[in-house]
C-alpha positions in Angstrom: 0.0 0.0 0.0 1.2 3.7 -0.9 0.1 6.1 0.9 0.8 9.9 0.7 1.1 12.1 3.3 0.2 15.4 2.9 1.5 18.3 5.7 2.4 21.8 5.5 1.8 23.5 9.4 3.3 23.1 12.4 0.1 21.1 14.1 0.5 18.3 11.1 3.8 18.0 11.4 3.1 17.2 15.2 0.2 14.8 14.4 2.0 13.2 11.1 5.3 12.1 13.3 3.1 9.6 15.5 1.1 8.1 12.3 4.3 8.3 9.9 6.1 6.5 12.9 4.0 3.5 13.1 3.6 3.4 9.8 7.0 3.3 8.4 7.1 0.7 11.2 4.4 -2.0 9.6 6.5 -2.4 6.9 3.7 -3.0 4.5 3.0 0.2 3.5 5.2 2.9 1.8 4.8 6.2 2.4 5.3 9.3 0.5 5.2 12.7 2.4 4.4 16.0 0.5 5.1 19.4 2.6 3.1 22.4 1.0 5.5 24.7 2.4 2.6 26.6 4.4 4.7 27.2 7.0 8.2 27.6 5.8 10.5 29.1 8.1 13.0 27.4 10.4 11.3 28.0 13.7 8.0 26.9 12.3 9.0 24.2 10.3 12.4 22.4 10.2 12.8 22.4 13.4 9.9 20.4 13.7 11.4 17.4 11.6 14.5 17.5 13.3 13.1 17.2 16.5 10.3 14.8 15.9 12.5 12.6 13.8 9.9 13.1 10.7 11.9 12.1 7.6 12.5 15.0 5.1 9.7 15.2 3.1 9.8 13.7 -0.7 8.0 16.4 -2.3 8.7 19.9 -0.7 5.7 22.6 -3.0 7.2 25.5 -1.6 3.8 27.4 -1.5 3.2 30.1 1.1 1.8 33.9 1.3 -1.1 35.0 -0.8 -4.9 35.4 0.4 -6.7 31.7 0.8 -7.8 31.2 -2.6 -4.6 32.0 -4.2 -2.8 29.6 -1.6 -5.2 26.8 -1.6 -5.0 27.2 -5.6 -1.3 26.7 -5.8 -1.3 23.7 -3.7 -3.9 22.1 -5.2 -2.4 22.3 -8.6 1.4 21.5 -6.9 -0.6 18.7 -5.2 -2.4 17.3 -8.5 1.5 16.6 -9.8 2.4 14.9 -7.0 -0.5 12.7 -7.3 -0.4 11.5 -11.2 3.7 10.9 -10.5 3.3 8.5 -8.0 -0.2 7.5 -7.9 -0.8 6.3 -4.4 -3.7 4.3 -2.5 -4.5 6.2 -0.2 -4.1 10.5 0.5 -3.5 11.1 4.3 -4.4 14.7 5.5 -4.6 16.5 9.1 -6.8 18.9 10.7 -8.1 22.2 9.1 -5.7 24.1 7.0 -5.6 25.0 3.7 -3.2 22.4 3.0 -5.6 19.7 4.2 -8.0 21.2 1.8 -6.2 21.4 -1.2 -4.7 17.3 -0.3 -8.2 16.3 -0.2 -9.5 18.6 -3.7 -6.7 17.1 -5.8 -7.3 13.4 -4.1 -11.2 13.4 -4.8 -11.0 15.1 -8.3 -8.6 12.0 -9.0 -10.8 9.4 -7.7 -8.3 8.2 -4.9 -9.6 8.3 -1.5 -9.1 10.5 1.2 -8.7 9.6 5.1 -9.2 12.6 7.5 -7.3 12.6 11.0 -9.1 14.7 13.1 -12.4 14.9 11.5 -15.7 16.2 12.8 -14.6 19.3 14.6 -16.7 22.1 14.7 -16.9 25.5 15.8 -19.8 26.2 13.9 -18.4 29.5 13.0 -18.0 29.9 9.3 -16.3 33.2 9.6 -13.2 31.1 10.1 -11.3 30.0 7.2 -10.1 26.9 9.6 -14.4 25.5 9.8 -14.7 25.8 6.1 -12.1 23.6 5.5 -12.7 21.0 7.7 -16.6 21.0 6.9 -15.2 20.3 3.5 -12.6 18.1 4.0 -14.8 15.6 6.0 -17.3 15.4 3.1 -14.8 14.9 0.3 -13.0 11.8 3.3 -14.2 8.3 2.2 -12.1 7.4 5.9 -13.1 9.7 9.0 -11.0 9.4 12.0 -12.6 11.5 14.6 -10.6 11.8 18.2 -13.6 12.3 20.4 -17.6 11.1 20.6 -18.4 15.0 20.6 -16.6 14.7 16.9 -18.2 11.6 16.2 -21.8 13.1 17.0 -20.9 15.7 14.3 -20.1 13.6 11.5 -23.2 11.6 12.1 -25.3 14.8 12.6 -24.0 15.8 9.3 -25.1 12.9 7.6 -21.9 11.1 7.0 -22.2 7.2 6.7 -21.1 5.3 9.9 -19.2 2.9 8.4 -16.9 5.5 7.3 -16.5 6.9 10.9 -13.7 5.5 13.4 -13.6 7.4 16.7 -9.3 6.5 17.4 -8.6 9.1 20.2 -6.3 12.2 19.3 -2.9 11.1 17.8 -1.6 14.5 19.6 -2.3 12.4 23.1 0.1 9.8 21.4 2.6 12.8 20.8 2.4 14.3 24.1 3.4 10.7 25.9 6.0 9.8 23.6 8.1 13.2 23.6 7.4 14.3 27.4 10.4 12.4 28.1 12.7 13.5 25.2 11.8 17.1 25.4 13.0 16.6 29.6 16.6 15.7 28.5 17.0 17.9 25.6 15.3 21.6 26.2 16.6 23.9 27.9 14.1 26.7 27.6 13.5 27.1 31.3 17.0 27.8 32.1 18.0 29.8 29.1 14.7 31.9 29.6 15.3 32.2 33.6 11.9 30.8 34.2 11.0 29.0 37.4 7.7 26.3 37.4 4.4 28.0 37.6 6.0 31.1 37.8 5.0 32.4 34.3 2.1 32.5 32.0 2.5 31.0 28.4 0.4 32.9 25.9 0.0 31.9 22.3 -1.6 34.3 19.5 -2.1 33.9 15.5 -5.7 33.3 14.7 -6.9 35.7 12.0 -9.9 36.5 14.1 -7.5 37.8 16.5 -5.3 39.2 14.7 -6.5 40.8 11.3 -9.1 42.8 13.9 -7.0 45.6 15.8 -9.9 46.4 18.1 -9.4 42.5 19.1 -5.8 42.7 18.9 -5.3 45.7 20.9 -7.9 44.4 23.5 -6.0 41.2 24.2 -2.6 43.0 24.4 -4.0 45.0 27.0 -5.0 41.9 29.0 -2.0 40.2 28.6 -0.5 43.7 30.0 -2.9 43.6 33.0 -1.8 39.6 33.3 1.7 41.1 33.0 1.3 42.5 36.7 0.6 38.9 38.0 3.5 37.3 36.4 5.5 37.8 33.5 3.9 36.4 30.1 6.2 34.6 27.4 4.9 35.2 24.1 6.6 33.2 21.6 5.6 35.3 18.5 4.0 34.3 15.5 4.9 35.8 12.0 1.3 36.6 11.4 0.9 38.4 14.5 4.3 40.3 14.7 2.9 41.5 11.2 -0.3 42.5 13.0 1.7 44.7 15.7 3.7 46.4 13.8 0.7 48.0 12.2 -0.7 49.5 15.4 0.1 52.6 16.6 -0.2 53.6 20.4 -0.2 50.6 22.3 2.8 49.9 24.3 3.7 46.4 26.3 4.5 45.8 29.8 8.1 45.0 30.0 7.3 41.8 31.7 5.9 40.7 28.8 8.9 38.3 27.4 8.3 38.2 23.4 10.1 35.3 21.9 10.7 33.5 18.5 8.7 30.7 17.7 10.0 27.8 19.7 10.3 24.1 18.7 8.3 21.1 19.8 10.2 20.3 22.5 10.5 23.8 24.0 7.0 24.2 24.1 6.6 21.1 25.6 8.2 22.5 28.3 6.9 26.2 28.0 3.6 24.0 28.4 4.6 21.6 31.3 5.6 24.3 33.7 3.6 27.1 33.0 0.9 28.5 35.7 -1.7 29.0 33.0 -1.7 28.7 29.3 -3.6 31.9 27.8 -3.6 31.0 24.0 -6.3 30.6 20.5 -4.6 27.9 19.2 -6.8 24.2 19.2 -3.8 22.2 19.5 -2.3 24.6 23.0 -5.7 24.1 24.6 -5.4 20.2 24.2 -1.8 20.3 25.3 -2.3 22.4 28.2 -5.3 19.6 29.6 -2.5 16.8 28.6 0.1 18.4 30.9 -2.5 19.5 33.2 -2.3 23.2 33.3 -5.6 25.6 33.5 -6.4 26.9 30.0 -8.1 30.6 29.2 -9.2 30.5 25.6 -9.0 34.2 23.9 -12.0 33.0 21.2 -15.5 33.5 21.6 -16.0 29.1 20.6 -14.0 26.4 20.5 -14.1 22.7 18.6 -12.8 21.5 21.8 -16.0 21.6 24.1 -15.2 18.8 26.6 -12.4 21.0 28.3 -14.7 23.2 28.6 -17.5 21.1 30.1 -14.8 19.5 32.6 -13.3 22.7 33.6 -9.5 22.5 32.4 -10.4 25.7 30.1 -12.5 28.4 29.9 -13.6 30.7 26.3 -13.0 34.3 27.5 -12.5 36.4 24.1 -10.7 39.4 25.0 -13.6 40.7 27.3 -11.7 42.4 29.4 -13.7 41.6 32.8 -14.1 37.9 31.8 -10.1 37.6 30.8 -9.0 39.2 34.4 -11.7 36.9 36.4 -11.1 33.7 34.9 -7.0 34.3 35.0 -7.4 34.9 38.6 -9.4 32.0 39.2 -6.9 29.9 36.9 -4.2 30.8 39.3 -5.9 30.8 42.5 -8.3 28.0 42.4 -8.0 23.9 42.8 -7.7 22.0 39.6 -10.7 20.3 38.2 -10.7 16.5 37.6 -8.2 15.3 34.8 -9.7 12.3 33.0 -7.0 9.8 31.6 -9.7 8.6 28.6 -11.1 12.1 27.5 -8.7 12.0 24.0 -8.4 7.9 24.0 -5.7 6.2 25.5 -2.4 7.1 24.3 -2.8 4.7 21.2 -4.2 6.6 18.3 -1.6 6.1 15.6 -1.7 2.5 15.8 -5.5 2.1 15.4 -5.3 4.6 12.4 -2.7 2.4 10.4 -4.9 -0.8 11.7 -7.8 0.7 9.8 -5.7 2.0 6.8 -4.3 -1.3 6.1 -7.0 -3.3 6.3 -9.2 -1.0 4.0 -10.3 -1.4 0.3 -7.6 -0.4 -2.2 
């Protein structure tokens, strides 16, 4: 069986490693992995194959920048190439960018199926580019693989067949075990940051909702100024957003507010791991956070995650400024909420995906 892989963000590459791991492991299937380029730099990409032991990809598109069309329109056609030159089983694809979309696109249009890791999320808010992908994505998949039964319920709800459904848990649970231990022994981000446990917050910023509106922008720099006062905030900044900032005029930052570059895996691991609370609008940071057990304020007004919610690990705040300072100060303050060991499956995700991959229809 041949199976291409397609990636191009830094949450793929995350997810991919696990799955491309035990899949290069069977021995009876070949893979083929295709990076759109999406995220091109060094701190947002290479260093993510290096440290996660992700071969080099075979086919590197090199496609980044433009507006969504233009981007997804490149890849598709880059991805369309791919596809007639090796002509593989099975296309692989991750999450909700527009790499995922334009993997699927060129797959369908070709007639060779499609499986979908981390199907059936919803935010049902289609003013973000992310919920139009997936939406479509799941509905060009012939193979679903949702990671929870809130996911699941959404596929079904949707209409989607059963039998093309698999609820495996979240392959980023798999990650989170398997590189706890590695990112211990190799970073040193605590140290070469000066950080002691708990004693910081860990903020994370990049969604366009956040950061192509300056009213929301400015609103959430002024609470991470106010959070400032409680502890000093790490900001490892995105590209998107340091574009975003630049833009402003008359807003200034508390100096305790630590702006760095993107970090690796491993570092944020350990950003993660040791961090009083986790302030951030990324999916993938508010699943991490509940894995290493850290309270979670969401700066969104939804989230596709809706079990942290309901157990009390995080909490949707927007940039209201009220709601932001009460729920930080109750993040900090209060007793932890039950952690459940089953909430994203048991550690084991990768290995049911390639279980149901190789025993499908070719």
């Amino acid at each position: 069986m041949k199976v291409l892989t397609v990636v191009g963000a830094r949450p793929q590459f995350i997810k991919a490693a696990v799955v491309s791991r035990e899949l290069r492991r069977r021995g009876d299937a070949k893979e083929i992995l295709l990076h759109t380029g999406q995220h091109f730099d060094a701190n947002m990409s290479d260093v993510f194959f290096r440290e996660l032991d992700i071969p080099m990809p075979d086919y590197q598109l090199d496609i980044h920048g433009g507006g969504h069309g233009e981007m997804t329109g490149r890849m598709l056609a880059g991805i369309e190439r791919v596809l007639i030159q090796e002509r593989p089983n099975m296309v692989l694809v991750y999450g909700d960018t527009n790499s995922t979309l334009a993997g699927a696109l060129a797959s369908v249009k070709m007639r060779i199926p499609v499986a979908h890791v981390e199907a059936g999320l919803r935010s049902f808010n289609r003013a973000m580019p992310e919920e139009i992908n997936r939406v479509l994505t799941d509905h060009a998949a012939d193979i679903l693989f949702s990671p929870t039964s809130t996911a699941t319920r959404h596929l079904l709800n949707e209409g989607i067949a059963p039998a093309n459904i698999h609820q495996v848990g979240d392959v980023m649970f798999d990650a989170a075990i398997f590189y706890s231990n590695k990112a211990k022994q190799e970073s040193d981000v605590i140290d070469r940051l000066g950080l002691s446990r708990r004693g910081y917050i860990l903020t994370t910023l990049h969604r366009a909702e956040n950061t192509d509106n300056q009213d929301r922008l400015i609103a959430m720099l002024n609470n991470l100024n106010a959070a400032a006062m409680m502890l000093p905030v790490i900001l490892p900044l995105h590209p998107r957003t340091r574009q975003a900032m630049e833009k402003l005029n008359g807003i200034s930052l508390n100096p305790l507010i630590h702006i760095i570059e993107p970090v690796g895996y491993l570092d944020m691991v350990m950003l993660e791991e040791n961090a009083r609370v986790i302030v951030t609008d990324s999916g993938g940071v508010q699943k991490e956070a509940y894995f290493h057990r850290v309270p979670c304020l969401t700066v969104r007004d939804e989230t596709e995650w809706t079990e942290l919610v309901e157990c009390g690990w995080n909490k949707i705040v927007g940039v209201d400024a009220e709601k932001f300072s009460n729920s930080l100060a109750q993040a900090m303050t209060g007793s932890p909420p039950e952690w459940r060991s089953d909430l994203y499956g048991s550690g084991q995700s990768a290995g049911r995906i390639i279980d149901i991959l190789l025993s499908s229809p070719q």
